[in-house]
C-alpha positions as CSV (number, residue, x, y, z in Angstrom):
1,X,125.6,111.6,95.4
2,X,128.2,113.7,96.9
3,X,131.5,114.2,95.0
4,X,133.6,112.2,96.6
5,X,133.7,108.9,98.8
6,X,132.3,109.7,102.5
7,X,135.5,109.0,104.6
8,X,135.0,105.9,106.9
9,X,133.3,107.8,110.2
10,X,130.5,108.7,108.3
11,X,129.7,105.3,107.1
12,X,127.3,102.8,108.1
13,X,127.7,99.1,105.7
14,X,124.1,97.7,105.5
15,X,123.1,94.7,104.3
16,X,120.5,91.9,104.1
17,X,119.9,88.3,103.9
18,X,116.3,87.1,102.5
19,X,114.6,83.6,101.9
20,X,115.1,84.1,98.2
21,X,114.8,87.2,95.3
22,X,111.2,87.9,95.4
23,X,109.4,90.5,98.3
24,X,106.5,89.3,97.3
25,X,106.9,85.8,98.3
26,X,110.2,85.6,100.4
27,X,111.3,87.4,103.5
28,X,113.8,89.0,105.4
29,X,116.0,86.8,107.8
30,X,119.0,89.2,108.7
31,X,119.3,92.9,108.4
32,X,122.9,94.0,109.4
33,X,124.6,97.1,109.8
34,X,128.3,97.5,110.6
35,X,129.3,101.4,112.0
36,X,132.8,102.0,113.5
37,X,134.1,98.2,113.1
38,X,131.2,96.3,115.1
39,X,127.9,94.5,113.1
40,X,125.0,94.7,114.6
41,X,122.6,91.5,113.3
42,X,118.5,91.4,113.4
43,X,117.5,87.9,113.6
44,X,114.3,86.8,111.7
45,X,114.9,83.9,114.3
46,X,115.0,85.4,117.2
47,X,112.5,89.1,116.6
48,X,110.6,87.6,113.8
49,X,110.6,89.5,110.4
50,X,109.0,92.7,111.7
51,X,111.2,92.7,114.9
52,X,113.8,92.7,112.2
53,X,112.7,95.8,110.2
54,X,111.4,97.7,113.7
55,X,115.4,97.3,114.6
56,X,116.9,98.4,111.3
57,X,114.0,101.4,111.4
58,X,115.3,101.8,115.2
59,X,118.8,102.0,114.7
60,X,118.0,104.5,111.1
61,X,116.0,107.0,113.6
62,X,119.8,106.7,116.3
63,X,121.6,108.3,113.7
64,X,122.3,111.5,112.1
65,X,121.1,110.6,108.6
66,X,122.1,113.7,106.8
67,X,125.9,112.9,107.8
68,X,125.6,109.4,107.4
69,X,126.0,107.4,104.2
70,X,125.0,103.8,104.0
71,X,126.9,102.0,102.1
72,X,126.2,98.6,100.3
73,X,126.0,96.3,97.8
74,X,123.2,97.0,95.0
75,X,121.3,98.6,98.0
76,X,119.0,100.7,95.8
77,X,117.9,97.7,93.4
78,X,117.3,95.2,96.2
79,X,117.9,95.8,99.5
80,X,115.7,98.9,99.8
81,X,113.4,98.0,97.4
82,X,112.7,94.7,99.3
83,X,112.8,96.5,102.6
84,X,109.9,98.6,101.2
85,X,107.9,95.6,100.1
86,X,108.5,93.8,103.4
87,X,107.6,95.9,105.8
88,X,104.6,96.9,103.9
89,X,103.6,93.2,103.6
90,X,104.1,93.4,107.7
91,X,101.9,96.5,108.0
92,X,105.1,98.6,109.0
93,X,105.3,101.5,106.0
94,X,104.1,104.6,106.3
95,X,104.8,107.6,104.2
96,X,107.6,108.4,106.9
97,X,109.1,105.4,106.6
98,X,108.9,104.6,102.7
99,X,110.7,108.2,102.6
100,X,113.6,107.2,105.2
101,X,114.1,103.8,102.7
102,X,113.4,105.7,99.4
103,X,114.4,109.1,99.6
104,X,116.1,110.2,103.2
105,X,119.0,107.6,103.2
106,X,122.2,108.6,101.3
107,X,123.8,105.4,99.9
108,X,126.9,104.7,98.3
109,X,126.3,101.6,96.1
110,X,129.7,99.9,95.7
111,X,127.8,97.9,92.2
112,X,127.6,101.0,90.6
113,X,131.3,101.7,91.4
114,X,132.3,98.0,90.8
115,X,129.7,96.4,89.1
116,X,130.6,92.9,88.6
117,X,134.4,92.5,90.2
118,X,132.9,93.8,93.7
119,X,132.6,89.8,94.3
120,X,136.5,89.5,93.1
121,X,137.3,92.6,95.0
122,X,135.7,91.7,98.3
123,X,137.4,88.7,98.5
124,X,140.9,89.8,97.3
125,X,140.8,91.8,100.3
126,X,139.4,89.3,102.3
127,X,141.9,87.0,101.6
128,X,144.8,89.7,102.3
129,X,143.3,90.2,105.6
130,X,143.5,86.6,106.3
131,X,139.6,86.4,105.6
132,X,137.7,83.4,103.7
133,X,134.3,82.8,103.0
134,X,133.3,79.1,102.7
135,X,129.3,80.0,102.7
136,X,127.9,81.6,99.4
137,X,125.2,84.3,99.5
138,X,122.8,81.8,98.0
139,X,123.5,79.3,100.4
140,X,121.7,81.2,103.2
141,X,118.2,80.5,102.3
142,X,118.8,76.9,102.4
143,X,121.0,76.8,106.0
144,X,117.7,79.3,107.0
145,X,115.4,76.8,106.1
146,X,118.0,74.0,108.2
147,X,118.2,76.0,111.6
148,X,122.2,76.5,110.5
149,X,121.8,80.1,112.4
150,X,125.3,79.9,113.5
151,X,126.9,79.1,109.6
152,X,124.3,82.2,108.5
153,X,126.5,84.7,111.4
154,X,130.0,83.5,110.5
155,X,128.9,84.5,106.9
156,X,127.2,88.2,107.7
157,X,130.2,89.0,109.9
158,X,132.9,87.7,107.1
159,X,130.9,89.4,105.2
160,X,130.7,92.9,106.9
161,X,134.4,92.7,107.4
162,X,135.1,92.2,103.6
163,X,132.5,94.7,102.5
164,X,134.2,97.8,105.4
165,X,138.1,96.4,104.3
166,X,137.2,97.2,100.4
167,X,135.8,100.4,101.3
168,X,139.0,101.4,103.1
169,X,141.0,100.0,100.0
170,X,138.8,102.2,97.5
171,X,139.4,105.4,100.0
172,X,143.1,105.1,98.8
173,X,142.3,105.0,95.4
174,X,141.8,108.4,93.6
175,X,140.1,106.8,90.4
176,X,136.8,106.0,92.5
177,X,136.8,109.0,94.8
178,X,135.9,110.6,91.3
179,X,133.6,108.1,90.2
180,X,131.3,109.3,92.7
């Protein structure tokens, strides 16, 4: 990692929503990216889960990866890992593309700086923003299963907006710029 936080331009947020915990059995139904205050959303519902990971691999070829940094939630334990596994199981990984999700992306994984208060953080910001979630992350295999696409949106773009306002609050702290 680099020795400090990557100031906000050179950030990209990523994140994903799944079926359940398990690549081997569940699937993607959102990846999301947020880059310069807008989220951009792959629908399982609307591209189908390889149209989903074609996107994200899409938009990951648009930008300049050795000046971007993705940042995320626990990216490196889940969301990459079940990226990998997915797009194998959908016949999309080749050695290229296992290196951009395992080796070629730099990510900043706000659980490593946080651990367990990121949920506490995120949503003390949230709430100072005038931000509140009323959807849980495991809710969204259950409203996925119910056709509640619209609930599943409101909670990605809550959720993007909570996840870029703590990044800006920890920019201002010195403590984590040297955590990194």
């Amino acid at each position: 990692m680099d020795a400090e936080l990557p100031p906000l331009e050179g950030v990209v947020f990523l994140d994903i929503e799944t079926t359940g915990l398990n690549p081997y059995r569940d699937k993607v139904v959102t990846v999301q990216v947020r880059r310069g205050g807008v989220t951009t959303v792959w629908r399982e519902w609307e591209l189908g889960e390889p149209g989903v990971i074609e996107g994200f691999f899409g938009f990951t070829d648009s930008v300049f990866r050795r000046k971007t940094h993705f940042v995320g939630y626990n990216l490196p334990k889940f969301d990459l890992p079940f990226l990998t596994r997915r797009a194998e199981a959908n016949g999309l990984l080749g050695e290229e593309r296992w290196r951009i999700l395992n080796s070629y992306l730099h990510v900043v994984d706000l659980y490593q700086l946080l651990g367990d208060h990121y949920v506490s953080a995120k949503l003390f910001y949230a709430k100072l923003a005038g931000r509140t979630q009323t959807t849980r992350n495991e809710d969204i295999p259950t409203l996925y299963h119910q056709g509640s696409y619209q609930k599943i949106e409101e909670y990605i773009e809550n959720e993007m907006q909570s996840m870029e306002l703590l990044y800006q609050a920890l920019l201002k702290q010195d403590f984590y710029q040297r955590l990194v």
